[in-house]
N, C-alpha and C positions, 0 to 999 in steps of 0.2 A: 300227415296232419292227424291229430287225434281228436277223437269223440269225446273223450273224459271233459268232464264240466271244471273248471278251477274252483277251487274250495273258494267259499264265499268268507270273506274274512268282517267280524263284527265287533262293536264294544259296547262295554258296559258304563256305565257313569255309575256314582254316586249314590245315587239314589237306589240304582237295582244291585247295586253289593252289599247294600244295605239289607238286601231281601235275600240275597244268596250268603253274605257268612254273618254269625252270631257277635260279633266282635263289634264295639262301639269304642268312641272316645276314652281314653285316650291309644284304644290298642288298638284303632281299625288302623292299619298301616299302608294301605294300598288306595289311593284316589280316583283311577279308573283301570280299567283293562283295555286295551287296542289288540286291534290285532290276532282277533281271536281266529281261532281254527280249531271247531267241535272242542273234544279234550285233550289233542294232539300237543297244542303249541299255543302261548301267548303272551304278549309283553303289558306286564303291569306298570302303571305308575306312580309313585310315591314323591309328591311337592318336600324335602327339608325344610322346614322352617325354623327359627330361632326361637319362636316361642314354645315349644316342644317340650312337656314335662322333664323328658329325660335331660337335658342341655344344661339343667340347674345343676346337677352335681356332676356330668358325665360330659366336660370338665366347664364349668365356669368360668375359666380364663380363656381358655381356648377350646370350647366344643368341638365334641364328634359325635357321631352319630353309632350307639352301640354296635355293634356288628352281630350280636344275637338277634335284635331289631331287624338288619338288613337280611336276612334270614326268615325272622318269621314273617315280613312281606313278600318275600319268595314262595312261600308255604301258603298264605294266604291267596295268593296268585294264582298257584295250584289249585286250591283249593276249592275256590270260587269257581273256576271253570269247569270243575269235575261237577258241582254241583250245577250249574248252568246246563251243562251236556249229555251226564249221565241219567243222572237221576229224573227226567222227565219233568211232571207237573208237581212232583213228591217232597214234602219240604223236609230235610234232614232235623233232627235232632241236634247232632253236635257234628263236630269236622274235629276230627280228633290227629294231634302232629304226631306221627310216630315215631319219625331217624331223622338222621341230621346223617350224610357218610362225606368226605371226601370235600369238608369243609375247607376252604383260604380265603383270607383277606388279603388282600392285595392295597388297597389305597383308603386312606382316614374319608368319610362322608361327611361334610359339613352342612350348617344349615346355608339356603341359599344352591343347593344341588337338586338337579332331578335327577332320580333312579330308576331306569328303565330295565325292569324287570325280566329278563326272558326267562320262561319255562317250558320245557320240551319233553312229554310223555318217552320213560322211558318200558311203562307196562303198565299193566293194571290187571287185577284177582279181585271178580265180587266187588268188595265194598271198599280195597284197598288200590291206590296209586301212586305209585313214583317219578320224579320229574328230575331233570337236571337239570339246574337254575346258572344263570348268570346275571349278577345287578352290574349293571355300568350306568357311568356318571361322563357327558359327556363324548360317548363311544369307547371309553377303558373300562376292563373289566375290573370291578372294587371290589368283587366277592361273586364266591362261585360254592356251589352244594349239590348234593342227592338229598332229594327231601320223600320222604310218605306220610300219606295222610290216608285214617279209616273214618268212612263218613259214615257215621248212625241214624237209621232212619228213625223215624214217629213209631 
C-alpha cells in the first residue's frame, strides 16, 4: 500500500478563465476546464454551437468547425492551466502561442459537438511549456497537436 496522496483533481468554470487567459468573445474558445492536475494534465471544454462567427462563411451550407480553432483551444487549455499552476498569485501579461508540431485532423467538428480537450505536459523551461493535445468529439480523436506557449509576466 502506498503513502503517496492522489493528486487532487479540480476545475475551472467560466468565470475564473476569464481571470486566467486574456481572450474574450469571440476567441475565448474553451468553456471550462475538468480535470485538472497542477500543470501536468487537463481536459478542457468547448460547447460547438451554430451561431459561432466562423460557421457564416466556414461553410454556410454545411458548417465545420475550422481546425486552426480546434487548436487554438488546445493551446488555450494549455495555457490556462500553466497559468493557474505556475505562476502563483502573479497575473501574466500575455500567453503568448508559440509551435504548432505534429498537427492532424482526423474528423470535421460540427456545431451541436462537445470537444473534450486533453492536454498533457510534455516539459516546461522558465516561462515556456509544451503539451500534447488531443480534441475528441464523442470519445474519437478529431484532432491531435504539440503546442508551446511563453507566458509574459507584469
Amino acid at each position: 500500500m502506498s503513502d503517496s496522496k492522489p493528486a487532487t483533481l479540480e476545475s475551472v468554470d467560466i468565470g475564473k478563465l476569464l481571470t486566467l487567459l486574456p481572450h474574450r468573445y469571440p476567441f475565448l474558445l474553451v468553456d471550462r476546464i475538468v480535470e485538472i492536475n497542477g500543470d501536468d494534465s487537463a481536459v478542457g471544454i468547448k460547447n460547438v454551437t451554430a451561431n459561432e462567427p466562423h460557421f457564416t462563411g466556414h461553410f454556410p451550407e454545411q458548417p465545420v468547425m475550422p481546425g486552426v480553432l480546434v487548436i487554438e483551444a488546445m493551446a488555450q487549455t494549455a495555457g490556462a492551466i500553466c497559468v493557474l499552476n505556475a505562476m502563483g498569485d502573479a497575473k501574466p501579461k500575455v500567453v503568448y502561442f508559440m509551435t504548432i508540431d505534429e498537427c492532424r485532423f482526423r474528423k470535421p467538428v460540427i456545431p451541436g459537438d462537445q470537444i473534450r480537450l486533453h492536454m498533457t505536459k510534455l516539459r516546461n523551461r522558465r516561462n515556456m511549456w509544451w503539451y500534447k493535445g488531443e480534441a475528441k468529439v464523442d470519445g474519437i480523436v478529431v484532432a491531435e497537436a504539440t503546442v508551446s506557449a511563453m507566458v509574459v509576466m507584469e
